[in-house]
mmCIF file as Biopython writes it, N, C-alpha, C and O atoms, coordinates in Angstrom:
data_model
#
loop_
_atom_site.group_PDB
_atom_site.id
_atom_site.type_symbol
_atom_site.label_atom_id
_atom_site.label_alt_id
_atom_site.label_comp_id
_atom_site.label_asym_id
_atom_site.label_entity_id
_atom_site.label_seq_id
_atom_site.pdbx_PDB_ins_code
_atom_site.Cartn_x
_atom_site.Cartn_y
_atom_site.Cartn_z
_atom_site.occupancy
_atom_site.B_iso_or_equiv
_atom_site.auth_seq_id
_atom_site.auth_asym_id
_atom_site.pdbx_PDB_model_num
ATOM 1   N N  . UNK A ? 1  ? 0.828  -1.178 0.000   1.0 0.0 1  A 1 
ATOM 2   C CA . UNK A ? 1  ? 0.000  0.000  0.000   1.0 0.0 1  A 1 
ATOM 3   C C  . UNK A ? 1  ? 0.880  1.253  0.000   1.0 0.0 1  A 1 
ATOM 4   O O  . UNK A ? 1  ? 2.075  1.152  0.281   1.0 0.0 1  A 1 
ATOM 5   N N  . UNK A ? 2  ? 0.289  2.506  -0.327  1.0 0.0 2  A 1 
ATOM 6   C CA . UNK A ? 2  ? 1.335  3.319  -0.693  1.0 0.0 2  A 1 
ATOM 7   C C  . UNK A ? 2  ? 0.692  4.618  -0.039  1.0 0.0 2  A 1 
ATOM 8   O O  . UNK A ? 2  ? -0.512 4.818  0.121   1.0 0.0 2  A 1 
ATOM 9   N N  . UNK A ? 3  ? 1.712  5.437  0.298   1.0 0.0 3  A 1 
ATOM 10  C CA . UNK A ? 3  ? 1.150  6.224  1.514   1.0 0.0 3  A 1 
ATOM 11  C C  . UNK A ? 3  ? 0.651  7.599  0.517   1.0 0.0 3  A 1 
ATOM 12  O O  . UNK A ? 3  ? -0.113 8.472  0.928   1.0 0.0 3  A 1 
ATOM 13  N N  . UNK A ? 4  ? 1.332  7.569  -1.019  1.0 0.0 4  A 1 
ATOM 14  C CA . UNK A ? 4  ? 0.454  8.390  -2.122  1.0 0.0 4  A 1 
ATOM 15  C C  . UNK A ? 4  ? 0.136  7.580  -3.248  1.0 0.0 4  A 1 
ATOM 16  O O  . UNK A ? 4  ? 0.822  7.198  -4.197  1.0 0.0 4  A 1 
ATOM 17  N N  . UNK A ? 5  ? -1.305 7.365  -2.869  1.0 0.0 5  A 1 
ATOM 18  C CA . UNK A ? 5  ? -1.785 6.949  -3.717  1.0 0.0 5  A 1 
ATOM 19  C C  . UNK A ? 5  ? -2.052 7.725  -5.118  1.0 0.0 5  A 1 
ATOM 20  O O  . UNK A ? 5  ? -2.679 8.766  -4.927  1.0 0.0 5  A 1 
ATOM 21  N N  . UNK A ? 6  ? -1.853 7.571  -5.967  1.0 0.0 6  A 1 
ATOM 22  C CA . UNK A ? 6  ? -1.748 7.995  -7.634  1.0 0.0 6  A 1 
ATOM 23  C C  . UNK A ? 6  ? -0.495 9.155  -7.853  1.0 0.0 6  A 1 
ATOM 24  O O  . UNK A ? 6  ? -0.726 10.105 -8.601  1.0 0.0 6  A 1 
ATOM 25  N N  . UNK A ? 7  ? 0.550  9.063  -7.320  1.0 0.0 7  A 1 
ATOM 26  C CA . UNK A ? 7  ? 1.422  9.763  -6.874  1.0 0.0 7  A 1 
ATOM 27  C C  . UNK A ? 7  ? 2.630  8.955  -7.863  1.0 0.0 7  A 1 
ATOM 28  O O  . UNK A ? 7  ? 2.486  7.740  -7.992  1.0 0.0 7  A 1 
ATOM 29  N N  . UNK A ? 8  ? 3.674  9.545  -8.477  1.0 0.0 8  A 1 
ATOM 30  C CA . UNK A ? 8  ? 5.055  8.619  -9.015  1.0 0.0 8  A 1 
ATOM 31  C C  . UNK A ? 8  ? 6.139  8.467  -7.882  1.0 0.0 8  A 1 
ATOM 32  O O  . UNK A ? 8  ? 6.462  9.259  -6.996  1.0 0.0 8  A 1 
ATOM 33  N N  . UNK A ? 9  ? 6.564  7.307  -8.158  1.0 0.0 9  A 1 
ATOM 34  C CA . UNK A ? 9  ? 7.740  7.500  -7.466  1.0 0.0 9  A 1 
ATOM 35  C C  . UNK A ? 9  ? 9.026  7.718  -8.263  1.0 0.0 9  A 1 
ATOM 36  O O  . UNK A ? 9  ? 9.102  6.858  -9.141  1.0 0.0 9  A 1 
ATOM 37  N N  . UNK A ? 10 ? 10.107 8.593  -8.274  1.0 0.0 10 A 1 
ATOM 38  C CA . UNK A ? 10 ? 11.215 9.037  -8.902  1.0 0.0 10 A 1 
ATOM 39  C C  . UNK A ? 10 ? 12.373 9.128  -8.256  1.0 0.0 10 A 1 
ATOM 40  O O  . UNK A ? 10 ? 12.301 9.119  -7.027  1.0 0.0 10 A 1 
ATOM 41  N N  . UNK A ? 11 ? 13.625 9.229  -8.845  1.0 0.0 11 A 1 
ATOM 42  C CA . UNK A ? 11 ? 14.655 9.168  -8.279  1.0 0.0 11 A 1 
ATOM 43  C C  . UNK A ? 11 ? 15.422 10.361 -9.207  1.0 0.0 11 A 1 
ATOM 44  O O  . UNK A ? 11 ? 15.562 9.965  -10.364 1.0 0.0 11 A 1 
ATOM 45  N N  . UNK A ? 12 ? 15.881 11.544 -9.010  1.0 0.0 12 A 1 
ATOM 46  C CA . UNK A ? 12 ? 16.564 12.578 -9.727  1.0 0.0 12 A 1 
ATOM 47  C C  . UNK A ? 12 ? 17.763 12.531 -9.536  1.0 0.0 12 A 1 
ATOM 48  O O  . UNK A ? 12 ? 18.287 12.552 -8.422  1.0 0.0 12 A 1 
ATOM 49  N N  . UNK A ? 13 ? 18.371 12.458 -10.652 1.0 0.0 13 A 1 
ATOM 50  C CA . UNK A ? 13 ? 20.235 12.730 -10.634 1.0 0.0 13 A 1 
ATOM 51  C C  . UNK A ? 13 ? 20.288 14.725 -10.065 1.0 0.0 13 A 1 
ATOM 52  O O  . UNK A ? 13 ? 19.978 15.860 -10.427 1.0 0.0 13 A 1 
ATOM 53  N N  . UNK A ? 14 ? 20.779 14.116 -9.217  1.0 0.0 14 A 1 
ATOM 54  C CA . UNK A ? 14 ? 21.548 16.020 -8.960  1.0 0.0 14 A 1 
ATOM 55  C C  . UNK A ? 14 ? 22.813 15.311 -8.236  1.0 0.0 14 A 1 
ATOM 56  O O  . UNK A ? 14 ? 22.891 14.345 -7.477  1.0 0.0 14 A 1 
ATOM 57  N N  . UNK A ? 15 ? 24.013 16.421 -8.930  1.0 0.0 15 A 1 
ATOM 58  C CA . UNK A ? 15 ? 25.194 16.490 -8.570  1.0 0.0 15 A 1 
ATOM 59  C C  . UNK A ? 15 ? 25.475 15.332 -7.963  1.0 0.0 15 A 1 
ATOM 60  O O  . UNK A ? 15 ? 25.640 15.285 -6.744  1.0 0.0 15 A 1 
ATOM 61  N N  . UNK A ? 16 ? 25.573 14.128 -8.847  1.0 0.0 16 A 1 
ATOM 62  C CA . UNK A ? 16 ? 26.150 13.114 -8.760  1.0 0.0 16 A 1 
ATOM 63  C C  . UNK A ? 16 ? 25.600 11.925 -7.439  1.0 0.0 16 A 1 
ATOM 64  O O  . UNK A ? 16 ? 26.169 11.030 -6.814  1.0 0.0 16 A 1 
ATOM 65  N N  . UNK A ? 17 ? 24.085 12.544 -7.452  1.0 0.0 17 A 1 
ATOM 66  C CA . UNK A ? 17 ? 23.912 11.560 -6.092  1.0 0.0 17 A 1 
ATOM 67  C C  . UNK A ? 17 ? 22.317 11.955 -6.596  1.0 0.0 17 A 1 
ATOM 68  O O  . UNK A ? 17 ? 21.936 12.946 -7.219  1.0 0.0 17 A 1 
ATOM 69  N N  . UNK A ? 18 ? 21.408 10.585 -5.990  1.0 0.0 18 A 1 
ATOM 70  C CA . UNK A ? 18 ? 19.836 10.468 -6.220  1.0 0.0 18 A 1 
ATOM 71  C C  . UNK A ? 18 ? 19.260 10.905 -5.319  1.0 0.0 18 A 1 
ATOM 72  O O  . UNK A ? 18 ? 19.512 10.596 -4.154  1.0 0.0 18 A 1 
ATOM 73  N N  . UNK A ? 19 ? 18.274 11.800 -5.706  1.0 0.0 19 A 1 
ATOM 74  C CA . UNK A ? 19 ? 17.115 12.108 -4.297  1.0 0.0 19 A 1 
ATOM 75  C C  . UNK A ? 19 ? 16.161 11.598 -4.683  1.0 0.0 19 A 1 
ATOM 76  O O  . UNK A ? 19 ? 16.202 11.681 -5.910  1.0 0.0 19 A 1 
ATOM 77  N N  . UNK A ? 20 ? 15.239 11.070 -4.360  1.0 0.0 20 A 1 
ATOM 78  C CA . UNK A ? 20 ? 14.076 10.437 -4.283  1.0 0.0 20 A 1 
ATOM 79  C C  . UNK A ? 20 ? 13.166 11.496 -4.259  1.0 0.0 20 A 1 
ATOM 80  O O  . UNK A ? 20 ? 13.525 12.619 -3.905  1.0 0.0 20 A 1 
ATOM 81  N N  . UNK A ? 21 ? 11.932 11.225 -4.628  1.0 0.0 21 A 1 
ATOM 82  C CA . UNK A ? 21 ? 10.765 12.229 -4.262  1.0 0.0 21 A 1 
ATOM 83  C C  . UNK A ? 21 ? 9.637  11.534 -4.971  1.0 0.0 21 A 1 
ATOM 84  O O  . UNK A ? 21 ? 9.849  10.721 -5.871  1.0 0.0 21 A 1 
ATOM 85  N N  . UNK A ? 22 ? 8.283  11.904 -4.502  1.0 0.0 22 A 1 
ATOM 86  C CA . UNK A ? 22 ? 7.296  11.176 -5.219  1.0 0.0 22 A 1 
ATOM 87  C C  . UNK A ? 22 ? 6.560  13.068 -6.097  1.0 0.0 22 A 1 
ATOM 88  O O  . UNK A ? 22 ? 6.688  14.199 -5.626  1.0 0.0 22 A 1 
ATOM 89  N N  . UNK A ? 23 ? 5.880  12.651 -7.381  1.0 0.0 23 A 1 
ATOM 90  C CA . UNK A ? 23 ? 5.402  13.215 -8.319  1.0 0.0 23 A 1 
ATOM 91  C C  . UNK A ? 23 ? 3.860  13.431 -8.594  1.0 0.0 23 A 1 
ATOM 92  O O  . UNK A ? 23 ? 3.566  12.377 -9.157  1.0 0.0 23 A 1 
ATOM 93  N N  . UNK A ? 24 ? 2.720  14.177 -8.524  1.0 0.0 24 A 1 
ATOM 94  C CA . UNK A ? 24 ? 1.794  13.717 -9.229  1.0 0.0 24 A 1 
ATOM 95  C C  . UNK A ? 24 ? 0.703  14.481 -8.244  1.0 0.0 24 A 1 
ATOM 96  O O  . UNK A ? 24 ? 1.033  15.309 -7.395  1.0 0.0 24 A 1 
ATOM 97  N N  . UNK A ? 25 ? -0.312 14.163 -8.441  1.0 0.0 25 A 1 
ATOM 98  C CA . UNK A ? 25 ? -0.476 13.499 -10.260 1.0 0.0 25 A 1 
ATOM 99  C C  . UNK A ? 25 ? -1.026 14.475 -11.083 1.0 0.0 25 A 1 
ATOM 100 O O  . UNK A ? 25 ? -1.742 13.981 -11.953 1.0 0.0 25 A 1 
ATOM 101 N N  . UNK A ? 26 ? -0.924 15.964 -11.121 1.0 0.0 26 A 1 
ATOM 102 C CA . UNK A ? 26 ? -1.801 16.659 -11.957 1.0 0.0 26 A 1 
ATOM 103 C C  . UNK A ? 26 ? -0.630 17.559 -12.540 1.0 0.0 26 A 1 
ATOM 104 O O  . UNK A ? 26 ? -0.247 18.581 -11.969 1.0 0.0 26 A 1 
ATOM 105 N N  . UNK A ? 27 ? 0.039  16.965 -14.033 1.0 0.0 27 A 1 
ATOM 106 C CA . UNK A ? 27 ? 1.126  18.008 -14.917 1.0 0.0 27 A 1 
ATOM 107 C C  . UNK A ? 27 ? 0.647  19.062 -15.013 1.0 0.0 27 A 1 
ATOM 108 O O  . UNK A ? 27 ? 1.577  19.866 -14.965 1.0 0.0 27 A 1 
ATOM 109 N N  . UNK A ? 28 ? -0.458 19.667 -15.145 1.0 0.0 28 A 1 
ATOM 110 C CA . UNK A ? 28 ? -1.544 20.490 -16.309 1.0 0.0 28 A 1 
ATOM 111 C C  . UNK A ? 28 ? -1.492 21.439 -15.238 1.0 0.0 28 A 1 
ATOM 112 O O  . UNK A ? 28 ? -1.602 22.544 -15.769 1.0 0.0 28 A 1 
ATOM 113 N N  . UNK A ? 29 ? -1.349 21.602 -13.649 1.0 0.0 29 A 1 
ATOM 114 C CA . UNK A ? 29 ? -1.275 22.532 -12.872 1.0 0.0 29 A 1 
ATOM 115 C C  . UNK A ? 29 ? 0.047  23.072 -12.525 1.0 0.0 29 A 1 
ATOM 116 O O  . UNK A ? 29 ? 0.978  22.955 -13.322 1.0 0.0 29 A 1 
ATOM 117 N N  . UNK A ? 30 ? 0.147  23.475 -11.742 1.0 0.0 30 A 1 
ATOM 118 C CA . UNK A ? 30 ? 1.416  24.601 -11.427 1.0 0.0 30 A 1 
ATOM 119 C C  . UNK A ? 30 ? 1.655  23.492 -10.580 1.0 0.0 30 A 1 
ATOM 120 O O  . UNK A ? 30 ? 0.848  22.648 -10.191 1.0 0.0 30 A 1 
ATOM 121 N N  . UNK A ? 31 ? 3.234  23.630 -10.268 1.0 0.0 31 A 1 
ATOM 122 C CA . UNK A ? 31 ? 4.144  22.805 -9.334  1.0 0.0 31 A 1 
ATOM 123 C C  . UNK A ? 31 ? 4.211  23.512 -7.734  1.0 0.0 31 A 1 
ATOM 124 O O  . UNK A ? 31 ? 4.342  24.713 -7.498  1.0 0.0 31 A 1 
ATOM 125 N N  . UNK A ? 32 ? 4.093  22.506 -6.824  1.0 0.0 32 A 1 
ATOM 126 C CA . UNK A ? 32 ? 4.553  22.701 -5.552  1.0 0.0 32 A 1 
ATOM 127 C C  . UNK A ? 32 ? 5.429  21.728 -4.477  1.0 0.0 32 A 1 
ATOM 128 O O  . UNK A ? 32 ? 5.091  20.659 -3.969  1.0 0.0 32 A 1 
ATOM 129 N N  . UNK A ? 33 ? 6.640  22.476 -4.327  1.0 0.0 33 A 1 
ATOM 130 C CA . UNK A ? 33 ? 7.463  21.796 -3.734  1.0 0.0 33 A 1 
ATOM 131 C C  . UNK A ? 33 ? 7.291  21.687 -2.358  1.0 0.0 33 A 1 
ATOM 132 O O  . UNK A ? 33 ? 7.437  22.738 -1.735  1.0 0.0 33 A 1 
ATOM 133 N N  . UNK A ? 34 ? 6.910  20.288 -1.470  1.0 0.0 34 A 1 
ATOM 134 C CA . UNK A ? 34 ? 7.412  20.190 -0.421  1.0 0.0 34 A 1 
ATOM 135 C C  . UNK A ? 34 ? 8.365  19.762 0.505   1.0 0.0 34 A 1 
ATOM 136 O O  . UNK A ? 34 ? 8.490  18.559 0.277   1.0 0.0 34 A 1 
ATOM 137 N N  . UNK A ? 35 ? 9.081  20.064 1.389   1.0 0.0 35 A 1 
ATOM 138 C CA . UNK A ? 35 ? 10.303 19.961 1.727   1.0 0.0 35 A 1 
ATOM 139 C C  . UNK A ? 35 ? 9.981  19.735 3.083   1.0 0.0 35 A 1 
ATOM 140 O O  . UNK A ? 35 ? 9.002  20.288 3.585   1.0 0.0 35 A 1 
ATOM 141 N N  . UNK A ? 36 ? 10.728 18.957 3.736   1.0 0.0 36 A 1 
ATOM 142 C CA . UNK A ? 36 ? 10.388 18.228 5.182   1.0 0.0 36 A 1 
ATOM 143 C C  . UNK A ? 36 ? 11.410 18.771 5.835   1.0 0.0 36 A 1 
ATOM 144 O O  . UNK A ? 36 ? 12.324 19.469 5.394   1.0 0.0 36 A 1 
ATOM 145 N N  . UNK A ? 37 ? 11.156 18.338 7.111   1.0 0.0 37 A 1 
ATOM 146 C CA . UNK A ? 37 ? 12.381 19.122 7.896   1.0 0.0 37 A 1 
ATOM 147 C C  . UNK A ? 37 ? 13.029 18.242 9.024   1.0 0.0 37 A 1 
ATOM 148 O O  . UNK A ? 37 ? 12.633 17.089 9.198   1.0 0.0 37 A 1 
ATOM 149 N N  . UNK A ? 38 ? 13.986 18.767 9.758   1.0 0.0 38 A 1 
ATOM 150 C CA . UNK A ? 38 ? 14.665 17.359 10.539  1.0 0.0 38 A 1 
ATOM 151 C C  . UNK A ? 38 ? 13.571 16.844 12.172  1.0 0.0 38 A 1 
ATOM 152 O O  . UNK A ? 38 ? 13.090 17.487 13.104  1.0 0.0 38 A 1 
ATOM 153 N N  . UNK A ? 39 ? 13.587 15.590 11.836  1.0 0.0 39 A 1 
ATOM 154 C CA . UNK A ? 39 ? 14.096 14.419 11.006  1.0 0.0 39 A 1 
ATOM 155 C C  . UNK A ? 39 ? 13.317 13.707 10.210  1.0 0.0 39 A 1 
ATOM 156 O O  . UNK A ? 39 ? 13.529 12.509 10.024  1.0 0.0 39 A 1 
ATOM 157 N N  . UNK A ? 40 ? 12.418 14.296 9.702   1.0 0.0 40 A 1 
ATOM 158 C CA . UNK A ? 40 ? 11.404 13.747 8.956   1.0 0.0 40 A 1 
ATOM 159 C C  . UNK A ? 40 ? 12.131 13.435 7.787   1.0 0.0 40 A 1 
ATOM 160 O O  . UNK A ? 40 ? 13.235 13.829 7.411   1.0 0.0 40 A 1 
ATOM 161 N N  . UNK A ? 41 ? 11.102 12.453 7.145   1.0 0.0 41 A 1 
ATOM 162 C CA . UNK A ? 41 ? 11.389 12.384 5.500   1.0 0.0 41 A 1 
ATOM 163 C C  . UNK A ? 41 ? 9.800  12.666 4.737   1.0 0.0 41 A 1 
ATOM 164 O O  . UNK A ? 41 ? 8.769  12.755 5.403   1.0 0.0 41 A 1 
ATOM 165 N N  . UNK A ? 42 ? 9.838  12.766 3.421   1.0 0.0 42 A 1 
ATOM 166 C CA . UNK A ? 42 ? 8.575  13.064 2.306   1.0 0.0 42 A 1 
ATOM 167 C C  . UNK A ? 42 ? 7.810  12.336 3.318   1.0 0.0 42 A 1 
ATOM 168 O O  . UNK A ? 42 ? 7.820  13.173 4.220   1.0 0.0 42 A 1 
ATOM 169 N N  . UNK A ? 43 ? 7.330  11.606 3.652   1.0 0.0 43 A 1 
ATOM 170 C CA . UNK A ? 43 ? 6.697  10.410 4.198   1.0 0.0 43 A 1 
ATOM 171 C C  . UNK A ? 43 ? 5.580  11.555 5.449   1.0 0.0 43 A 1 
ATOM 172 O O  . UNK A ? 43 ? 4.489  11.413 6.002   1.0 0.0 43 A 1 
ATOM 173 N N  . UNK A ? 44 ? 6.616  12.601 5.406   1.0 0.0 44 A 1 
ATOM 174 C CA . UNK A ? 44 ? 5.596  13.496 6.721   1.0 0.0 44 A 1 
ATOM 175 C C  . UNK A ? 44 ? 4.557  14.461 5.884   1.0 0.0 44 A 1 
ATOM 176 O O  . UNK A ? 44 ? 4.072  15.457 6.422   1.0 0.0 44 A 1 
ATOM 177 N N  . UNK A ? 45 ? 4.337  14.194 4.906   1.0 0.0 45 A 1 
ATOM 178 C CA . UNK A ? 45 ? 3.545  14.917 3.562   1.0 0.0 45 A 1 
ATOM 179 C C  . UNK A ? 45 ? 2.218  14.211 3.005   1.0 0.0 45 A 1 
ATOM 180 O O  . UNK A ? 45 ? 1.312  14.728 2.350   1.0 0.0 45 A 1 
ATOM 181 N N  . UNK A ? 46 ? 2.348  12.921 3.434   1.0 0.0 46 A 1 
ATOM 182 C CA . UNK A ? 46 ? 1.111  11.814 3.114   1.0 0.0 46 A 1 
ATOM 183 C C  . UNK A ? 46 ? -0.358 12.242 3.406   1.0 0.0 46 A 1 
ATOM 184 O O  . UNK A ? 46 ? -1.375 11.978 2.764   1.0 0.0 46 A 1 
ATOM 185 N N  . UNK A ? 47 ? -0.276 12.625 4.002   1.0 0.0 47 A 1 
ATOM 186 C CA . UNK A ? 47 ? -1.772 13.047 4.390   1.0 0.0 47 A 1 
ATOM 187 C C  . UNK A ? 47 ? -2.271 14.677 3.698   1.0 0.0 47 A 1 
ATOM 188 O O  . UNK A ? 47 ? -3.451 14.917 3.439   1.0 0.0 47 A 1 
ATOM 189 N N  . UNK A ? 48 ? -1.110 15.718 3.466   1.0 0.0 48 A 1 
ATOM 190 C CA . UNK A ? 48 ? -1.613 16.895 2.877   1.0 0.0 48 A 1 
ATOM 191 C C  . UNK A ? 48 ? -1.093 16.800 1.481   1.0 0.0 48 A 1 
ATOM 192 O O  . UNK A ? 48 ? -1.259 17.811 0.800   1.0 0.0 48 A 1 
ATOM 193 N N  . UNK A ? 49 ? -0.460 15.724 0.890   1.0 0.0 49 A 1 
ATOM 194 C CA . UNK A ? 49 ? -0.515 15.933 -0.822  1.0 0.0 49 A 1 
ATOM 195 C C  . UNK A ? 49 ? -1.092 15.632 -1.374  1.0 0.0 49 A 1 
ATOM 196 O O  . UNK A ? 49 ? -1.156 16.185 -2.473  1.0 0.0 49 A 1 
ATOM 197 N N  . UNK A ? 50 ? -2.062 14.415 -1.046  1.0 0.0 50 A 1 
ATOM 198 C CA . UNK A ? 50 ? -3.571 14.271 -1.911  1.0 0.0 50 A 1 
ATOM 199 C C  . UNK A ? 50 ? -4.481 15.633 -1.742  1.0 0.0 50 A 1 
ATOM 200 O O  . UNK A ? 50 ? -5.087 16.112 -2.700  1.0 0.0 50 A 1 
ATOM 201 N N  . UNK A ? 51 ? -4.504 16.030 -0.829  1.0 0.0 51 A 1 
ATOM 202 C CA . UNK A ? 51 ? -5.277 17.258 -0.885  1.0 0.0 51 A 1 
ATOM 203 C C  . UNK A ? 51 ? -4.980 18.735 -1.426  1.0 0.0 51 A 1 
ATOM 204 O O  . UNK A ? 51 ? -5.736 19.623 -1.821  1.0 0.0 51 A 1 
ATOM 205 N N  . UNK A ? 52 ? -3.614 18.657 -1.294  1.0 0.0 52 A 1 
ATOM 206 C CA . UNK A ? 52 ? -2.990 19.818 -2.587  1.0 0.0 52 A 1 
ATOM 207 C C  . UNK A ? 52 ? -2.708 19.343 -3.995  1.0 0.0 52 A 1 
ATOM 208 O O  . UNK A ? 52 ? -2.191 20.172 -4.744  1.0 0.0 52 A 1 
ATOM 209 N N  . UNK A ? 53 ? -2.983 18.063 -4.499  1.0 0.0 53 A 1 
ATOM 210 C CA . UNK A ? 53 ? -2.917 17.912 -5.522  1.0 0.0 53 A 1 
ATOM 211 C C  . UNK A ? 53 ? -4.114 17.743 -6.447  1.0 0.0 53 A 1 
ATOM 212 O O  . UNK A ? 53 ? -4.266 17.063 -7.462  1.0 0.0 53 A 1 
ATOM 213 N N  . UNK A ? 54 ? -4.997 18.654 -5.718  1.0 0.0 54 A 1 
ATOM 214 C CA . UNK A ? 54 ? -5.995 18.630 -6.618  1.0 0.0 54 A 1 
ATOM 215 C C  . UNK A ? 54 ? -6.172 20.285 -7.219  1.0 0.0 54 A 1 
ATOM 216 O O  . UNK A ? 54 ? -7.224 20.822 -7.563  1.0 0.0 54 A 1 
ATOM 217 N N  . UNK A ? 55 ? -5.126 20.732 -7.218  1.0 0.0 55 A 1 
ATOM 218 C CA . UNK A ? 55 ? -4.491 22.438 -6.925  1.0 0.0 55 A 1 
ATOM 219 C C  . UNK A ? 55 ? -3.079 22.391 -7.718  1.0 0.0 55 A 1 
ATOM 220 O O  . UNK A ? 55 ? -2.823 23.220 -8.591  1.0 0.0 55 A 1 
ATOM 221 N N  . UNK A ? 56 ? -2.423 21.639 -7.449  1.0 0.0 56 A 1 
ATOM 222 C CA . UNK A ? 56 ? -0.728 21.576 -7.991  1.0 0.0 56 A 1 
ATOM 223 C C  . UNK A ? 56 ? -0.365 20.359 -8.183  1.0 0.0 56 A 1 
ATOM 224 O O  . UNK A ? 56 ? -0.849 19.283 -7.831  1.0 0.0 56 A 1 
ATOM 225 N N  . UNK A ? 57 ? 0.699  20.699 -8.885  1.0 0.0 57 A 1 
ATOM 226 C CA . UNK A ? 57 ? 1.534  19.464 -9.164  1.0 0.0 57 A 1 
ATOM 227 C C  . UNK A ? 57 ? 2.325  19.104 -7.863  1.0 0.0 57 A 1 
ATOM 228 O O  . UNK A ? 57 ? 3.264  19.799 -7.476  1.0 0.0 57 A 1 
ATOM 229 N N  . UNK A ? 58 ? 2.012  18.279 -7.381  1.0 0.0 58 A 1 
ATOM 230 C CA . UNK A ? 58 ? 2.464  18.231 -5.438  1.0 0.0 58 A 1 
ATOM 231 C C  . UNK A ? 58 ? 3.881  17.336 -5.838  1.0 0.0 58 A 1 
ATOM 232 O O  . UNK A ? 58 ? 3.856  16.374 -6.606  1.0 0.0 58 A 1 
ATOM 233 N N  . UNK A ? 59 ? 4.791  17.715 -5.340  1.0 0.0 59 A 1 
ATOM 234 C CA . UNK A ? 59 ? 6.213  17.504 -5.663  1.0 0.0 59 A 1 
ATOM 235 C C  . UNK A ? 59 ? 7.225  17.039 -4.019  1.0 0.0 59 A 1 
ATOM 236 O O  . UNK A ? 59 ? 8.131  17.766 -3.611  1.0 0.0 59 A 1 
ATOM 237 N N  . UNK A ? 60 ? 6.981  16.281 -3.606  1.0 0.0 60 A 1 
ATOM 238 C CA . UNK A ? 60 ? 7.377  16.223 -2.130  1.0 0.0 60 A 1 
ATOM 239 C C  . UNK A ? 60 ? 8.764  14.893 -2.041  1.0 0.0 60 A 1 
ATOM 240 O O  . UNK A ? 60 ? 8.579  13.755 -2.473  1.0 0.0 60 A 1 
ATOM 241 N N  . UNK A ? 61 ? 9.699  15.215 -1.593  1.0 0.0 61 A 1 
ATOM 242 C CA . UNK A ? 61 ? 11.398 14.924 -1.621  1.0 0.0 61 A 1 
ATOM 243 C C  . UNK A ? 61 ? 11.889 14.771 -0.735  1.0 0.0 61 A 1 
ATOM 244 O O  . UNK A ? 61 ? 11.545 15.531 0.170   1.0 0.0 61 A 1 
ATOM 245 N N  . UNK A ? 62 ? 12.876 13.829 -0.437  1.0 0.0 62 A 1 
ATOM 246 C CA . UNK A ? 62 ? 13.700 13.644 0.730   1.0 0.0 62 A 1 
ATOM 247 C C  . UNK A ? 62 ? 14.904 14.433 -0.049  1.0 0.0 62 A 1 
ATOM 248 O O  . UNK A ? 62 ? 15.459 14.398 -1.147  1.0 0.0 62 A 1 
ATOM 249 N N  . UNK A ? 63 ? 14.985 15.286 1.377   1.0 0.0 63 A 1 
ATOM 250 C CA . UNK A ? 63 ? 16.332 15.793 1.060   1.0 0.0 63 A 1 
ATOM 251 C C  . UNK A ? 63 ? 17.450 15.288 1.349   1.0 0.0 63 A 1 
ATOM 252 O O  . UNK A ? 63 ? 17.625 14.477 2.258   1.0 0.0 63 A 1 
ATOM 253 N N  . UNK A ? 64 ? 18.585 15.862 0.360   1.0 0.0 64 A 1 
ATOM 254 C CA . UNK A ? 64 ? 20.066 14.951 0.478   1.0 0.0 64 A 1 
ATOM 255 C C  . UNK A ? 64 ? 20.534 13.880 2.105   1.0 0.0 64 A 1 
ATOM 256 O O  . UNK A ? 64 ? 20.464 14.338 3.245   1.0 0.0 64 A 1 
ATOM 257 N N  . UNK A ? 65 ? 20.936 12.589 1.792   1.0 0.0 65 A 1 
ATOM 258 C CA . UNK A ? 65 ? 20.735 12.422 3.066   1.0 0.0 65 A 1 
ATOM 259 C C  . UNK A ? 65 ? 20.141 11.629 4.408   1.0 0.0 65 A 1 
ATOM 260 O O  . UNK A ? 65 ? 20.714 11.090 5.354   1.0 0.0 65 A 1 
ATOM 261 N N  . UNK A ? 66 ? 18.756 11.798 4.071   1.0 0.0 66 A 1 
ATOM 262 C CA . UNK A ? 66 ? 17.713 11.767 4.300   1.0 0.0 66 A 1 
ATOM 263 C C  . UNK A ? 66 ? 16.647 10.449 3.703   1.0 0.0 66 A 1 
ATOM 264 O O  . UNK A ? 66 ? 16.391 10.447 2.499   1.0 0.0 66 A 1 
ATOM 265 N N  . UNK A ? 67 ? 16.247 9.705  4.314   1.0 0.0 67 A 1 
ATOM 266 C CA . UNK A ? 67 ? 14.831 8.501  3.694   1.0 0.0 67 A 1 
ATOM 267 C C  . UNK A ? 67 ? 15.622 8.067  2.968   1.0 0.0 67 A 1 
ATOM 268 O O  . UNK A ? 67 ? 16.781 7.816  3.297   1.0 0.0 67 A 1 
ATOM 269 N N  . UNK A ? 68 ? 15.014 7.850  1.543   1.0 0.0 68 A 1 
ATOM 270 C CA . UNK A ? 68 ? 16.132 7.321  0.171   1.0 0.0 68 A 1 
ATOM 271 C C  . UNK A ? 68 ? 17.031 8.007  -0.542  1.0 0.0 68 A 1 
ATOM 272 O O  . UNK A ? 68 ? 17.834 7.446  -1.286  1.0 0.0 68 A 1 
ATOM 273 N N  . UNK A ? 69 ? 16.978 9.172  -0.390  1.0 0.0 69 A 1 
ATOM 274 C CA . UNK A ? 69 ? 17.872 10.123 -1.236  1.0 0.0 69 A 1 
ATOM 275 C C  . UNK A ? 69 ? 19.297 9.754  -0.661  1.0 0.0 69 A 1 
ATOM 276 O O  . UNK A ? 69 ? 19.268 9.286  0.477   1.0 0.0 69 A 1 
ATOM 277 N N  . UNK A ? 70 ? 20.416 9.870  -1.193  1.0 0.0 70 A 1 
ATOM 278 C CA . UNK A ? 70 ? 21.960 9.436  -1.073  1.0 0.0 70 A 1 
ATOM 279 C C  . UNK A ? 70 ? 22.605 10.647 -0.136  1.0 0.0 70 A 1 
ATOM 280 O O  . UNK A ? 70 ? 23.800 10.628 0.160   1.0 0.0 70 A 1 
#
């Protein structure tokens, strides 16, 4: 089960190391980045990105480090 449902999961090359982040699901809207803070990971976003993604492209990431990102 997946804590975003209709959401991608991705892995981005930056500067030589992967961050993880999940994607989705609406391209056609404007983007919004969420960013967690210590010690959380994306995972603290589950419950308010289905509900902003009916508004934005909900964009939520572990930063460097951090959950799966390197």
């Amino acid at each position: 089960m997946s804590l975003f449902p209709g959401f991608e999961s991705r892995r981005v090359p930056a500067n030589g190391v992967e961050i993880n982040a999940v994607v989705g699901p609406r391209r056609d809207a404007p983007a919004l980045l969420l960013l967690h803070g210590y010690p959380q990971t994306h995972a603290i976003w589950h419950q308010v990105a289905p509900r902003l993604s009916g508004r934005f492209n909900v964009v939520a990431s572990d930063l460097r480090g951090y959950g799966d990102s390197a």
